[in-house]
N, C-alpha and C positions, 0 to 999 in steps of 0.2 A: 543581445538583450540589454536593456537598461536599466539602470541602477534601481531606479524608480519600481521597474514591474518587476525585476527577482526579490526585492526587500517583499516584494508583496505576498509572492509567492512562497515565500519564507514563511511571510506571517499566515499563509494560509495550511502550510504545513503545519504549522506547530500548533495552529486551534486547530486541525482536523484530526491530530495527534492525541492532542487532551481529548477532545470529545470520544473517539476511540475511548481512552481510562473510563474517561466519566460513563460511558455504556455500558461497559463489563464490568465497576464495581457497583454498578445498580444491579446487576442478576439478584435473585432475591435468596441464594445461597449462598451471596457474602454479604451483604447489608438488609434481608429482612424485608424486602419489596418496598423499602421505604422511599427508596429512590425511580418505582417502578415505572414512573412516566417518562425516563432518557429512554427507557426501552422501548417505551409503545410510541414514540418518535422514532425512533429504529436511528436515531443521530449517530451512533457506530458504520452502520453499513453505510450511512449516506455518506461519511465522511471518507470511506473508504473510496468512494465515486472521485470526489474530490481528488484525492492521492493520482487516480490512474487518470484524469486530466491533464493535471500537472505532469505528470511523469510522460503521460502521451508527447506534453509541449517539452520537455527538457528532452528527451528521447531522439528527438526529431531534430532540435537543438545541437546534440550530438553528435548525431550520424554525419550532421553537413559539416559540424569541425573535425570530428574523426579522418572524416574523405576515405579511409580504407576501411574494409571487411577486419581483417586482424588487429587493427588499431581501439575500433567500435569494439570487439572481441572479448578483449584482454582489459578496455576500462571498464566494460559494464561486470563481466565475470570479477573484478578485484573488486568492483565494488559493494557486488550483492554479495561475496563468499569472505573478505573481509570483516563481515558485519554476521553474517549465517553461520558458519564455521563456530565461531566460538559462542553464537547465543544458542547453536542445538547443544554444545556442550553444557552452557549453563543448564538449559533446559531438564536435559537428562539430570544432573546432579542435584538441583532442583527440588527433583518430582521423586528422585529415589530419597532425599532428608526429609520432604514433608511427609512423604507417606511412612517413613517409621516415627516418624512423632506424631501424626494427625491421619491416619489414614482413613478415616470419616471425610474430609476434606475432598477426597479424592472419588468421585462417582463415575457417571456416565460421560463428562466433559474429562475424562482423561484416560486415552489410552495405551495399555502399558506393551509398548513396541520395546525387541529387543535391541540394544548399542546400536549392533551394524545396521539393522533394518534402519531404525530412526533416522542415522546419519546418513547410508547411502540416499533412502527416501528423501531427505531434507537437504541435501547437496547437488540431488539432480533435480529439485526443484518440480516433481514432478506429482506432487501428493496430490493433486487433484488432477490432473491429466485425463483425458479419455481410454486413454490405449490403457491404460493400469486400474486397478482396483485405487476407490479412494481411502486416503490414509489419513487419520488424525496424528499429527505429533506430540507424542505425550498431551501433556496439557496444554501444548502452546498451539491452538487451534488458527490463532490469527496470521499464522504463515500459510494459508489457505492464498490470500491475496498475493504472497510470495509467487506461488506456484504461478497465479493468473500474467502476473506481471512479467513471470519470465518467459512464457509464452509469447508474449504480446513483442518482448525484445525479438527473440528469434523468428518470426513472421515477420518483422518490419525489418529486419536486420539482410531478408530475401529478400522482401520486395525492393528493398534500398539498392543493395549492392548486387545483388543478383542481376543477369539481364537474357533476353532469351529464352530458347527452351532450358536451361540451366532453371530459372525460372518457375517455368511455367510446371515442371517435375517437381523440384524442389517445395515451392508452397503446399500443394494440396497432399503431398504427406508428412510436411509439418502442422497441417491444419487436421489432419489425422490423427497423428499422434495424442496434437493439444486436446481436442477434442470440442463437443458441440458447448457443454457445460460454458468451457473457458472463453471459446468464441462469443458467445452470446453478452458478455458486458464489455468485448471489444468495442463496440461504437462507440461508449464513451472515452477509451481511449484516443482510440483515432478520430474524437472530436478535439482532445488535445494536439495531436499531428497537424492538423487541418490549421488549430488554432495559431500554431509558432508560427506554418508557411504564411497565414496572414500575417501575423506580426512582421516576421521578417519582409514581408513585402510592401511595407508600408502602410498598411490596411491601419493604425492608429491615427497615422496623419490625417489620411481622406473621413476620421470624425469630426463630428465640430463636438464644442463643449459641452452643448446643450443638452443632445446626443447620447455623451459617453457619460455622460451625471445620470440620465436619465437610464444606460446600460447598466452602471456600475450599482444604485440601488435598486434597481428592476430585478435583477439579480436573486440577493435576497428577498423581497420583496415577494416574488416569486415564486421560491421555495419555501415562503412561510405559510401562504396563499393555499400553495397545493399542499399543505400538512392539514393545514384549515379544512379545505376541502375536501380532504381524505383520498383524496391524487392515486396515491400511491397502493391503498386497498381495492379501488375500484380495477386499476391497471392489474394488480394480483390476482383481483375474480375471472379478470380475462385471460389471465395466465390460465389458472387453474381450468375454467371452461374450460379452454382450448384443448388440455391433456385429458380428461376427465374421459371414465373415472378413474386415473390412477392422478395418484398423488402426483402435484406436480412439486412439490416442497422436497421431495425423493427424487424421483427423477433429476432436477433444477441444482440441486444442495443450495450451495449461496450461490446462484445465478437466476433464484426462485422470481427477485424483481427486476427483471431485464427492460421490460419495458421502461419504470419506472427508473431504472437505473441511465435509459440513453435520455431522456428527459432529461436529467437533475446533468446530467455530462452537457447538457445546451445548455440547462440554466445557470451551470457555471461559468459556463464558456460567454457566456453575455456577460456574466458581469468582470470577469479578466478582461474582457475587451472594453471596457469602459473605464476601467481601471490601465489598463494599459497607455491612453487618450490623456488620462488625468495627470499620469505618473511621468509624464514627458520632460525631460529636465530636472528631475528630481534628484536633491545631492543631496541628501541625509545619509546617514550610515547605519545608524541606529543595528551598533551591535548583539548587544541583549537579543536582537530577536534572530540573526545572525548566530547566535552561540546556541540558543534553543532550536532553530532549525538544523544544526548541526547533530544534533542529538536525537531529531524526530526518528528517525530509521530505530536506531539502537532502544527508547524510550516503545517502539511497537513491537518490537517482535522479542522485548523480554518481558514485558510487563504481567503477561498472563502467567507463565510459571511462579513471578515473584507474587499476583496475589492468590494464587496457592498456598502458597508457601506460608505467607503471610496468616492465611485463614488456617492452617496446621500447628501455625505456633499461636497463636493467639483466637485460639475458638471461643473468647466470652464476646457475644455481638453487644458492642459498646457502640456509642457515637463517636469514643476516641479511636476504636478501631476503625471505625470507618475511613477517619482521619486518615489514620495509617493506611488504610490499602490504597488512597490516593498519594501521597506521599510516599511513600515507604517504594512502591512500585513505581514510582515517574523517578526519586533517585536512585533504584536499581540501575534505570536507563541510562542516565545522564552517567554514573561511573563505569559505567558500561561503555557507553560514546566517549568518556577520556580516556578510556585502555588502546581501545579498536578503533570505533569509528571516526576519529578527530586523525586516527595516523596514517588513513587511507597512503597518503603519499608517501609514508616510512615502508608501506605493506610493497607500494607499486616497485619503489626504487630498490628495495631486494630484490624481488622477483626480479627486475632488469637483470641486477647485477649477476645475478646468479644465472641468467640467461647468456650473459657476455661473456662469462668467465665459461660456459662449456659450449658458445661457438670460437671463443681463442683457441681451445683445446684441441677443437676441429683442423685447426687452420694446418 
């Protein structure tokens, strides 16, 4: 990958990141519906599409430098439990101080799971799974994508290294387990998969400029078009028909815009690849956004408990509170990303060590 298109993809982590905040401090139980229009954009969930793109391209990325099953294994498990591990901690601790200072604060968006439940639930990654009953984690509801994503590794992590009937067992009752929910916004994933084997195969060079300028703002362009056009209601009505009459919002949970979700995973995907074309040669470094992508992980999956937390201690709805729950909640993250998630490699290199030190012991 080139310097060029990960700077990019940085940058697209880190506004898909903010826009996430920016969604969940518009609910109108922390800022007053003032901000009610990020909502009825639904720019939260879209951005989330976003994430499972990129993650499809880095994933895919991986597994060919990994080369082994146990290799792939043990970076993706340090990576997501590095970062999971100590933010369901926060979480629970949290959600137990706000609720004895603010417990008005605390409604139908928080439910109150015992220690081990939360943590087992929230370490095997499987809160929304099929084979299990679905589970909210206290208030941190946005580890919901957690659960999708880890799905998405362990399916592709078969189809990659697997081969044979090994295989051919193996997927469909991992596709079991996962279940239909989780399945159902795989394709924009695996429109990320799809997207890296082009890149890596050359697929930037055989654009011309004219081409990937015109991918690169098609893109947006695109996605702004179908908000315009209400895209993504129409594609919902055909949801809902098709289940009707039960609720397909029940059935679905957050998988309710599927359709509308493999859309927005192409219209991403057009414009990475025209961004890819442009980004050829590109030697800037432009750390700043290097240092905020390092933090986008840590900055998502704490932010919900801290604007709890926030709205428990400070219940007068001000404008400067507002302030606060955007701020207050993105630097939760960010100290959050220089404890844990910036020491990924301090986390991996114990575990080695601690691994070497009791196959010596073997010997």
């Amino acid at each position: 990958m080139n310097r060029g298109l990960s700077i990019w993809l940085d940058a697209l982590r880190v506004w898909a990141t903010i826009m996430v905040v920016f969604s969940h401090v518009a609910y109108p139980r922390f800022t007053r519906g003032d901000y009610i229009f990020l909502r009825e954009l639904n720019l939260g969930s879209d951005s989330v599409i976003v994430f499972f793109v990129i993650s499809g391209m880095v994933i895919a990325y991986a597994a060919g430098r990994d080369a082994k099953l146990s290799t792939y294994a043990f970076n993706r498990l340090t990576r997501l439990l590095s970062v999971l591990l100590p933010a369901l901690l926060l979480t629970f601790a949290f959600d137990q101080i706000g609720r004895s200072i603010g417990p008005e604060a605390y409604g139908s968006f928080y439910n109150p799971l015992p220690f081990g439940e939360l943590m087992l639930r929230g370490l095997s990654m499987s809160n929304e799974w099929g084979a299990f009953e679905r589970v909210r984690l206290g208030t941190n509801g946005p580890l919901w994508s957690l659960s999708y994503e880890a799905g998405y590794y362990i399916l592709f992590a078969a189809a990659f290294f697997l081969t044979g009937l090994r295989r051919v067992v193996v997927l469909p009752l991992l596709a079991f387990f996962v279940g239909p929910r989780v399945l159902l916004l795989m394709p924009a994933w695996l429109i990320g998969v799809w997207l890296w084997n082009w890149v890596a195969s050359g697929g930037a060079e055989r654009l011309s400029i004219p081409i990937a300028r015109l991918m690169a703002w098609g893109g947006p362009v695109g996605y702004v078009f179908c908000l315009w056009a209400g895209i993504p209601d129409v594609l919902a009505a055909l949801t809902a028909d098709a289940l009707a009459p039960q609720n397909h919002r029940i059935i679905l949970a957050f998988s309710d815009e599927c359709i509308w979700n493999a859309l927005l995973g192409a219209i991403t995907a057009v414009h990475i690849m025209g961004m890819a074309k442009l980004l050829q040669g590109y030697q800037g470094t432009h750390p700043r956004i290097r240092w905020w992508a390092g933090a986008s992980f840590s900055i998502y999956v704490t932010h919900y408990p801290a604007l709890h937390l926030i709205d428990a201690l400070f219940p007068a709805e001000t404008l400067a509170r507002d302030g606060l729950l955007v701020v207050g909640s993105i630097a939760v993250g960010l100290v959050f990303a220089q404890i844990f998630e910036r020491k990924i490699n301090n986390f991996r290199n114990g575990l080695l060590l601690v691994r070497n030190k009791k196959s010596l012991r073997n010997i």
